[in-house]
C-alpha positions, 0 to 999 in steps of 0.5 A: 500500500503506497504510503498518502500524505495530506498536506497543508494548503500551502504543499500538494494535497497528496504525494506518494513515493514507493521503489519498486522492484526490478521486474516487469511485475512492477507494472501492475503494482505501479498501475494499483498504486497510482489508481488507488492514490488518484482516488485517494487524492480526488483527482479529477482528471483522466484516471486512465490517462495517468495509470497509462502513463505510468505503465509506459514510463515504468517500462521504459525504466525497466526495459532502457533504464538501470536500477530499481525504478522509483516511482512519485507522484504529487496531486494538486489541485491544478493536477498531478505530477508523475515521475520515474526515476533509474540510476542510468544516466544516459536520457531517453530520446524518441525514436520513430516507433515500429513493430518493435517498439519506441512507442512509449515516449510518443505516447506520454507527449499524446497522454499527458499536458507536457513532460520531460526528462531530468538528470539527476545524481546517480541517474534521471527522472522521466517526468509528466504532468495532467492538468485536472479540470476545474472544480464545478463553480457553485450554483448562483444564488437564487434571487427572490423577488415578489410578495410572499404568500401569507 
């Protein structure tokens, strides 16, 4: 169970942070856990959207990266921020998907609002972020108008 933090006004509303283990398996698991913190958070965006995204980045950290993957995720209420990161340093760049792959980063640029690669110490992030829709507005107060009938 990935570990939820609510937060004050001023930081995200959630954030979640787990390892994961060198295996394909690792799929599933970071497919459940973003779900059930989506959920957790009251996302309101595309749930789908971001469980798919999670799948393609978690791949390719497994498949073209090194280490265990470390999987984060931040809700805010403007969105959700997901993130990969691998201890290989070399960044991933596109490649002209085919029969044999190169599908995931095409995907996360259709998928998600924008995204990026980031080096960091021992490695890189593959980040992505989905803007959520906004809040319904309240319903407009009703004027009264008129004599009452007594």
């Amino acid at each position: 169970m990935p570990e939820i933090m609510r937060m004050g006004k001023s930081t995200p509303p959630c954030e979640v942070e787990r390892r994961l283990a060198e295996d394909l398996d690792s799929i599933t698991e970071a497919r459940q856990v973003i779900s059930r913190a989506l959920e957790a958070c009251g996302y309101r965006g595309e749930h789908d959207m971001v469980v798919l995204a999670v799948s393609e980045l978690v791949t390719n950290a497994l498949i073209h990266g090194a280490g265990a993957p470390v999987l984060r995720l931040s809700c805010q209420e403007r969105g959700v921020r997901l993130e990969v990161a691998d201890s290989r340093p070399e960044l991933p760049r596109p490649r002209e998907p085919d029969a044999d792959g190169g599908w995931g980063l095409h995907v996360i640029d259709q998928l998600a609002t924008c995204w990026g690669i980031s080096p960091q110490r021992g490695g890189k992030v593959v980040w992505c972020e989905f803007a959520a829709p906004p809040a319904p507005a309240p319903p407009a107060p009703v004027a009264v108008t008129g004599e009452s009938a007594t």
